[in-house]
Backbone as CSV, one residue per row, in Angstrom:
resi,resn,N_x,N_y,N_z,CA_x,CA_y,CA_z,C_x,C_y,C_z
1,UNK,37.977,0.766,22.543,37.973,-0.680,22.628,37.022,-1.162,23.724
2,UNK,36.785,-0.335,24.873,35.985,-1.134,26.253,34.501,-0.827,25.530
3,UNK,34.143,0.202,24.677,32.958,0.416,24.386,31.986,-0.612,23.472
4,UNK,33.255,-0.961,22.605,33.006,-1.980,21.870,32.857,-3.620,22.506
5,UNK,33.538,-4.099,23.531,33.793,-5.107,24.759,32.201,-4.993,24.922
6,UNK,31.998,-3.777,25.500,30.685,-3.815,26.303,29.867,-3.618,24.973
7,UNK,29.445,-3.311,23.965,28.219,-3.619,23.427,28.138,-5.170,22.937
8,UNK,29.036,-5.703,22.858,29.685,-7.460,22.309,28.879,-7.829,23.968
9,UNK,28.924,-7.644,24.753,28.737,-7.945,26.065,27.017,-7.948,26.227
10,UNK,26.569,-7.306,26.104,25.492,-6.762,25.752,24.722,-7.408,24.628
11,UNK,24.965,-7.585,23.573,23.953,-8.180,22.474,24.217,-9.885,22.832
12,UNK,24.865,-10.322,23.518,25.013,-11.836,24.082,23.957,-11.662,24.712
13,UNK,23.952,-10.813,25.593,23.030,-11.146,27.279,21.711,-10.972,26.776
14,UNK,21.182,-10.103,26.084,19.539,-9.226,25.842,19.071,-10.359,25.279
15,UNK,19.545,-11.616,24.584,18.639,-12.802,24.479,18.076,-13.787,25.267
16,UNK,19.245,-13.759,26.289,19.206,-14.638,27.103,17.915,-14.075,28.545
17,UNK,18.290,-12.534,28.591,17.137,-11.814,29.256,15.793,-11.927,28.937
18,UNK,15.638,-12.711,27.566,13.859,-12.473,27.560,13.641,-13.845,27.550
19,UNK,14.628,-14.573,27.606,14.568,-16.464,27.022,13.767,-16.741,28.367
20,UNK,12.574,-17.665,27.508,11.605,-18.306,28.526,12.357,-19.452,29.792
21,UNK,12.259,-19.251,31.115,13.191,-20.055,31.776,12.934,-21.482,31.676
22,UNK,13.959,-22.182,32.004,14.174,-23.498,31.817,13.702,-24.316,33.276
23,UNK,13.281,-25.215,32.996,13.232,-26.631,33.868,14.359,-27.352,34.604
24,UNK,14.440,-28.560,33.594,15.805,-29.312,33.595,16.424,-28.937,32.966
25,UNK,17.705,-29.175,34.129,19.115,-27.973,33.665,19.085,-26.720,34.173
26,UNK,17.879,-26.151,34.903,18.357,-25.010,35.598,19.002,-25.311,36.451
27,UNK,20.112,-24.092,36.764,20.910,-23.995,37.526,20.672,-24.129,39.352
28,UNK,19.437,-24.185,39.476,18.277,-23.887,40.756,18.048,-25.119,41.714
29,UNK,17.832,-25.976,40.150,17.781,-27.722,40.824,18.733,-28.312,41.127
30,UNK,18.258,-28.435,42.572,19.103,-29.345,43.644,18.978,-30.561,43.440
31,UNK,18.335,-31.260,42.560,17.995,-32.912,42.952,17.692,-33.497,41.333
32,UNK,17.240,-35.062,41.430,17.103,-35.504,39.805,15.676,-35.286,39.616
33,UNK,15.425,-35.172,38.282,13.953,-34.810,38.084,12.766,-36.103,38.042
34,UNK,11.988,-36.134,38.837,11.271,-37.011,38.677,9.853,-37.179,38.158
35,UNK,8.805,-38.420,37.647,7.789,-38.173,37.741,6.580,-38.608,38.502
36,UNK,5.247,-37.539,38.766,4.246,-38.339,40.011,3.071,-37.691,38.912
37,UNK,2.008,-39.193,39.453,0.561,-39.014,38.910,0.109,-37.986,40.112
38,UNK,-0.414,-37.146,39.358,-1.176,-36.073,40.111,-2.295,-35.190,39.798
39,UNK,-2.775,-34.118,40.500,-3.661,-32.989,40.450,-3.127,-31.723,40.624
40,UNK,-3.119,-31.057,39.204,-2.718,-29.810,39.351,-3.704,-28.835,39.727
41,UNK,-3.498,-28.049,40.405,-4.714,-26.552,41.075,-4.336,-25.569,40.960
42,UNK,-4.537,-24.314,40.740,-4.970,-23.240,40.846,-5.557,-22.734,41.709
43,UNK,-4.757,-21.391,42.722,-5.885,-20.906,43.409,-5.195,-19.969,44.341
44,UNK,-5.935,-19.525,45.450,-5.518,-18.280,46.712,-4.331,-19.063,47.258
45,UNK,-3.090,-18.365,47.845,-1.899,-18.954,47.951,-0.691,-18.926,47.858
46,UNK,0.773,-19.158,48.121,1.517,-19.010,47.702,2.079,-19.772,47.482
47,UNK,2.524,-20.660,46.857,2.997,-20.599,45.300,1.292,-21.019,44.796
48,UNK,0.338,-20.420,44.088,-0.721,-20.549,43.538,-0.989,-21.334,42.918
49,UNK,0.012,-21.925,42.192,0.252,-23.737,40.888,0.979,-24.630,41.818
50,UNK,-0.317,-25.541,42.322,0.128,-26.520,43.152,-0.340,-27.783,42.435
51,UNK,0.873,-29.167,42.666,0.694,-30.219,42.169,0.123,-31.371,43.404
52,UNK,-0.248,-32.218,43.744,-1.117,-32.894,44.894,-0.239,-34.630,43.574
53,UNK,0.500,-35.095,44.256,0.971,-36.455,44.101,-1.003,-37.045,44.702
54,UNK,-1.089,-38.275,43.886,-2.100,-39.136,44.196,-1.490,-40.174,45.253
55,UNK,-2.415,-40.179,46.307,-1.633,-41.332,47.033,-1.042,-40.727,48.168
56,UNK,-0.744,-39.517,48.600,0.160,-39.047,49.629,-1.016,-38.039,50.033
57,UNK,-0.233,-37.338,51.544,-0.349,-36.272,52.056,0.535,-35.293,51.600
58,UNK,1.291,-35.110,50.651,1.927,-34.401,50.184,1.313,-33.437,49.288
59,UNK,2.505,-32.117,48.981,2.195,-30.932,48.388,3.524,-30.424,47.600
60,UNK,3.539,-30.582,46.101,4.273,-29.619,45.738,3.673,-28.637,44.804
61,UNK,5.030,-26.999,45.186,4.224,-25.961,44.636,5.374,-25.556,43.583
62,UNK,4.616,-25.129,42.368,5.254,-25.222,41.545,5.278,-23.306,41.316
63,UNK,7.197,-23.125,41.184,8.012,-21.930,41.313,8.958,-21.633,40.402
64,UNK,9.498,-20.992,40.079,10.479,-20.309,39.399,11.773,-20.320,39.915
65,UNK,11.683,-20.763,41.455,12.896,-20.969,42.407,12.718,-21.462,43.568
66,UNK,13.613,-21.599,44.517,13.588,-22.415,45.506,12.534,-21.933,46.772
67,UNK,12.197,-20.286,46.583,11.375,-19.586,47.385,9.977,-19.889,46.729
68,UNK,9.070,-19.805,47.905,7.560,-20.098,47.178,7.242,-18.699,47.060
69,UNK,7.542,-17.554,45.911,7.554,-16.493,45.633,6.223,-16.738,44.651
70,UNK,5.657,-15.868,44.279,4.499,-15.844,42.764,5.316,-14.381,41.881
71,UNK,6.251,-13.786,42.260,6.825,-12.732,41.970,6.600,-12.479,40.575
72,UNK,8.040,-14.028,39.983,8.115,-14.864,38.646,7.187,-15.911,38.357
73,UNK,7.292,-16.199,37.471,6.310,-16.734,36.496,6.864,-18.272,37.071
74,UNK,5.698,-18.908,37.754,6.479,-20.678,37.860,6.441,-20.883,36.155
75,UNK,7.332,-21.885,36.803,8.171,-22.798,35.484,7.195,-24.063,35.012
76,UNK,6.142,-24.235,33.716,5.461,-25.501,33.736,5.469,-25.256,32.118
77,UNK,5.223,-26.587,31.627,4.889,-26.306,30.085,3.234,-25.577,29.602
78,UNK,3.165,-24.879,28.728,1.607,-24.102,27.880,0.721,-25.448,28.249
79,UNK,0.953,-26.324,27.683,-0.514,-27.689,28.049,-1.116,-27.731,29.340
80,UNK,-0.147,-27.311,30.511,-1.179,-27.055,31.260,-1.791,-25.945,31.489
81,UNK,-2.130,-25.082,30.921,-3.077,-23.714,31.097,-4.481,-24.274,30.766
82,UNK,-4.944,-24.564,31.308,-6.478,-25.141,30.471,-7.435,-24.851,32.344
83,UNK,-6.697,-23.980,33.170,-7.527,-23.136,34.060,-8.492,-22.638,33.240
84,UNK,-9.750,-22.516,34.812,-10.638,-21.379,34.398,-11.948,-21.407,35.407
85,UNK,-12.496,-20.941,35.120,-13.659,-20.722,36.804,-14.376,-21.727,36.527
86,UNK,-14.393,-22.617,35.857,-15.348,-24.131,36.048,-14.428,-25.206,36.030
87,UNK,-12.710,-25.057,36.473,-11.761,-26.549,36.337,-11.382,-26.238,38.226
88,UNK,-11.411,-27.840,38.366,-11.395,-27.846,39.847,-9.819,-28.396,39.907
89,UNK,-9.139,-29.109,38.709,-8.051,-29.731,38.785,-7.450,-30.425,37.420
90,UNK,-6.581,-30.333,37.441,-6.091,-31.361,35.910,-5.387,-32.352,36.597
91,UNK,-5.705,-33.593,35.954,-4.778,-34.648,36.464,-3.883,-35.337,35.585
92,UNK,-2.620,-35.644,35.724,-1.972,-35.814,35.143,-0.514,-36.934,35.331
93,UNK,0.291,-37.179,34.431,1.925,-37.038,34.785,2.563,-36.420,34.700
94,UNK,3.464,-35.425,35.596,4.083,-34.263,35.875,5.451,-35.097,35.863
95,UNK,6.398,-34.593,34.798,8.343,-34.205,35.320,8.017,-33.277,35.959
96,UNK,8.671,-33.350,37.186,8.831,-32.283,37.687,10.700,-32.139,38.577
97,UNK,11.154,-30.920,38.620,12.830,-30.832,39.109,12.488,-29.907,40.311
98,UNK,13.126,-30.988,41.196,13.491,-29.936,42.699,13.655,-28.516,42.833
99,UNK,13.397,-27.721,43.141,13.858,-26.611,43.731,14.723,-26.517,45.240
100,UNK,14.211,-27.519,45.982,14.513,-27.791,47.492,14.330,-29.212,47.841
101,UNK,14.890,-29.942,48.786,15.183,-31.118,49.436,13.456,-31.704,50.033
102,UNK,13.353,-32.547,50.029,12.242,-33.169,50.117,12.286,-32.746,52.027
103,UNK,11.348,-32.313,52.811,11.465,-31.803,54.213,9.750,-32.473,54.787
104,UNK,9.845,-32.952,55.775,8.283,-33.471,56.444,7.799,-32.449,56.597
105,UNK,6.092,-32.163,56.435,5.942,-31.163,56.787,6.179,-29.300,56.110
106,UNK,6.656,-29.550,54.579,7.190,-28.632,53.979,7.278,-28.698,52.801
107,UNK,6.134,-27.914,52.202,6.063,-27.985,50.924,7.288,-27.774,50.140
108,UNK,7.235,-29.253,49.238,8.906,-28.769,48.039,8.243,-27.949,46.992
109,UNK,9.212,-27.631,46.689,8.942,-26.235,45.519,9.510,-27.268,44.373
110,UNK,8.824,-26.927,43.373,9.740,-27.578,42.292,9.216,-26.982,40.694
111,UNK,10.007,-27.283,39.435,9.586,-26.694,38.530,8.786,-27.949,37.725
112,UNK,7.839,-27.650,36.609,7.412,-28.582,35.414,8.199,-28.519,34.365
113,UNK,8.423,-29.859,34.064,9.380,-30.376,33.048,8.319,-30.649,31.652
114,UNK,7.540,-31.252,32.235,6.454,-31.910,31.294,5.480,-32.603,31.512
115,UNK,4.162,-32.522,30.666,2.656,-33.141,31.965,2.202,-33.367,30.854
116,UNK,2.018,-34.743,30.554,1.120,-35.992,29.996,0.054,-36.600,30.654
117,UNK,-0.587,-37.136,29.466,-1.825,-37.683,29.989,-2.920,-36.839,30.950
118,UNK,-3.223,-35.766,30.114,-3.634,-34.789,31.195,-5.430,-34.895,31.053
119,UNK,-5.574,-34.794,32.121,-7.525,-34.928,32.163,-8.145,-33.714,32.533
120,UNK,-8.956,-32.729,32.427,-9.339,-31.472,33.314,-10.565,-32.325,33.757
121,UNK,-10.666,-31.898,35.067,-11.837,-32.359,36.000,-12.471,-31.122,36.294
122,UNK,-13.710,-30.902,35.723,-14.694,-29.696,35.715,-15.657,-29.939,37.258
123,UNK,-15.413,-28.713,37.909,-16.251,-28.487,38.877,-18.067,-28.894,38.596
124,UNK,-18.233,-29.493,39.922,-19.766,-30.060,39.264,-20.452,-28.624,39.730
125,UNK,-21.934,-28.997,38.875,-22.894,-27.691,39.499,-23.857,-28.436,40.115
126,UNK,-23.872,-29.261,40.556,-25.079,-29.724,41.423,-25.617,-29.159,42.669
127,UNK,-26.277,-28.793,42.903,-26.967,-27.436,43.779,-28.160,-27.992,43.909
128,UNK,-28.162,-28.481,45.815,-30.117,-29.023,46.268,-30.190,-28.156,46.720
């Protein structure tokens, strides 16, 4: 009977193990999800997918959790992948859900919910 328990135990979980992680509604977010016009980047760093709100001195880096780890895969929707060695930035509207408390001075971590209205801004080559 426990053998049987545990394979019932088991064919539940092995879906949930490969299921692409969630946004809103993870269990992770501390706060309500909001949205900011911004610039998404790519680059040397940790958390490497950073969002730049327009308008602020602010920085959020977009994670898989509340640590600015690159371990896991941050959390953003496929539309924004449109990186590549000639995009300097995509600009956009980002949902984005807390990972951590808004802190001066301290990048919030947070996940992508969803990014509309998106523009890629191509690095210029102008070279005197």
């Amino acid at each position: 009977m426990g053998l049987k328990m545990l394979g019932a135990i088991l064919l539940l979980a092995l879906p949930a193990l490969g299921a692409t992680p969630t946004c809103k509604g993870n269990p992770k977010v501390v706060g309500a999800c909001f949205v900011v016009h911004g610039r998404a980047t790519f680059g040397n760093g940790t958390p490497a997918l950073r969002i730049w709100p327009v308008g602020t001195k602010r920085m959020l880096g977009v994670t898989a959790e509340p640590i600015a780890d690159d371990t896991e895969d941050p959390i953003f929707p496929k539309s924004m992948m449109r990186f590549g060695a000639d995009v300097e930035g995509i600009f956009g509207d980002f949902e984005v859900c807390p990972f951590t408390p808004e802190h001066k001075g301290t990048m919030r971590m947070v996940c992508v919910e969803s990014a509309t209205n998106l523009v890629v801004k191509r690095a210029s080559c102008n070279k005197q």
